[in-house]
Structure formats: structure tokens, C-alpha cells
C-alpha positions as CSV (number, residue, x, y, z in Angstrom):
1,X,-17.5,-24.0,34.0
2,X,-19.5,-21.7,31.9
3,X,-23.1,-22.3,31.5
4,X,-25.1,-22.4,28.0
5,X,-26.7,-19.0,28.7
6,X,-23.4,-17.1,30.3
7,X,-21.9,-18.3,27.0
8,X,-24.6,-16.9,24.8
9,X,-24.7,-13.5,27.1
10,X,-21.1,-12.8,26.4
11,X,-21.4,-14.0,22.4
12,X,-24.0,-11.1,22.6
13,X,-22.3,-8.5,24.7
14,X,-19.2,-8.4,21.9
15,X,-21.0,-8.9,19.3
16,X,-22.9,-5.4,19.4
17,X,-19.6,-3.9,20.5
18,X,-17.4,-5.7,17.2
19,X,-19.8,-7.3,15.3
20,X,-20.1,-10.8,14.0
21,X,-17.7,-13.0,15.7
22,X,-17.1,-15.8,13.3
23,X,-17.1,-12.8,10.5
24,X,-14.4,-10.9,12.0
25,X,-12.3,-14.4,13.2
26,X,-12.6,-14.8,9.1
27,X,-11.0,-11.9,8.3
28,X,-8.5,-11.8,11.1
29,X,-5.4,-11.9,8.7
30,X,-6.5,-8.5,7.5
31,X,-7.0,-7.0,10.7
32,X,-3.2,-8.6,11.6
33,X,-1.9,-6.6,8.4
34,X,-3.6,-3.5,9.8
35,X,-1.9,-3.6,13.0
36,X,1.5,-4.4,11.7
37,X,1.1,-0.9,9.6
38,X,-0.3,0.9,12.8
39,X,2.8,-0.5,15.0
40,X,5.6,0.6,12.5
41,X,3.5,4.2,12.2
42,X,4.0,3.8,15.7
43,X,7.5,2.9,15.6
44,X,8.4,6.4,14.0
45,X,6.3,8.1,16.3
46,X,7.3,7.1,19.8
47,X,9.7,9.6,21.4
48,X,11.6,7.6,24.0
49,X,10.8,3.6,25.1
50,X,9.5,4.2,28.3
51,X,7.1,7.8,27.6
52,X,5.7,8.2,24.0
53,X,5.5,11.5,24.0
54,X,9.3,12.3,26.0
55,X,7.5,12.7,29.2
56,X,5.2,10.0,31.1
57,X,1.8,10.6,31.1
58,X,-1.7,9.8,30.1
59,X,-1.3,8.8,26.9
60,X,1.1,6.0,28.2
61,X,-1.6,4.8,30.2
62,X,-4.0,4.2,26.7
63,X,-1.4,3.0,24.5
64,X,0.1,0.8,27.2
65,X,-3.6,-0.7,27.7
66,X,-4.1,-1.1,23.7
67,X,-0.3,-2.3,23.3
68,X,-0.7,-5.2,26.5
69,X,-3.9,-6.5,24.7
70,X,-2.5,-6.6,21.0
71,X,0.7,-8.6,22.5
72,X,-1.9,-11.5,22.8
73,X,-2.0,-11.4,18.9
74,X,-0.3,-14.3,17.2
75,X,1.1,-12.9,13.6
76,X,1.9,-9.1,15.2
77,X,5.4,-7.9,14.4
78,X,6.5,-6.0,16.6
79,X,9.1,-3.0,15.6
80,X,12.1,-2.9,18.2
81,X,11.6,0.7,19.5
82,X,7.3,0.0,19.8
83,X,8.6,-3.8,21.7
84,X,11.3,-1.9,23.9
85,X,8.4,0.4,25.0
86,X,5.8,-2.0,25.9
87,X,8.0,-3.8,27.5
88,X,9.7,-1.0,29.8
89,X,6.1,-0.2,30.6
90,X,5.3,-3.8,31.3
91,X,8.5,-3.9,34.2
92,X,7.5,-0.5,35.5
93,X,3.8,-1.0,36.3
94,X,4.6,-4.6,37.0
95,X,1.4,-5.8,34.5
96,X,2.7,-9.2,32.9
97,X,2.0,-9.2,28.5
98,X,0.3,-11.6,26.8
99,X,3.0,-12.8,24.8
100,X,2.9,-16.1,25.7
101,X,-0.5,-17.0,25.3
102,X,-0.8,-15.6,21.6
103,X,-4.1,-16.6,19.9
């Protein structure tokens, strides 16, 4: 169980890394509609489902990371070819997505 001040510690910690909390929980409906538009961009930019840019390599490794943590967004739609990806990445590396605990 989480004590009162390991509670406040972390409240603080992302706060000066995304700002106000309650603020941005507020306007979470327009950061949704802003990753919707990111993932269909993406969607036309991906070369193959399982390496972005045709061949496997670093840049899988970041957009894997930032892809596994938006799958934990309730609201995303995800574009087949962006889905396919994350989720031939997801079987390869053998890192489970968040889709089932969506917030």
C-alpha cells in the first residue's frame, strides 16, 4: 500500500515532467484526437509490419516503446497496418500490450 508521502513524491515527479495532472486528465479527449492523427500519419509511413523503416533496427525499439504505452489508451484507434506492427513486435520480443487494461 502506498503511503501519503510516496503518493505526493510521484504526484510531483510527473508533474514537472507533463504538467498539471488533473489539467491534462481534463483535456485528455484532445490529446486522444492528437494520437489518432499521429497513428494514421503513421499508418502511411510504416514500411513493412514487423520493421518501420524495411529493415529492423533502432527506431523499432522507440516506436515499439511509445506504441506498447499508447495501447493502454482507451479511445485510440488503431489503423490495421500501425496494429499489425505493434503487435508483430509485441510476439517477437515477447513484451505483452496494454490493451486490455485501457484507461
Amino acid at each position: 500500500m502506498a503511503t501519503a508521502s510516496a503518493r505526493a513524491a510521484y504526484i510531483q515527479k510527473e508533474t514537472n515532467v507533463i504538467g498539471d495532472l488533473d489539467e491534462n486528465f481534463y483535456r485528455s479527449s484532445e490529446w486522444i484526437l492528437m494520437l489518432n492523427a499521429s497513428l494514421a500519419h503513421l499508418d502511411s509511413l510504416l514500411v513493412t509490419t514487423w520493421a518501420c523503416n524495411g529493415d529492423f533496427s533502432s527506431d523499432d525499439v522507440d516506436l515499439f516503446v511509445f506504441l506498447r504505452n499508447a495501447s493502454i489508451v482507451k479511445g485510440a484507434i488503431w489503423p490495421i497496418k500501425v496494429r499489425s506492427y505493434l503487435d508483430n513486435l509485441s510476439a517477437r520480443s515477447k513484451v505483452p500490450l496494454y490493451f486490455d487494461s485501457t484507461l
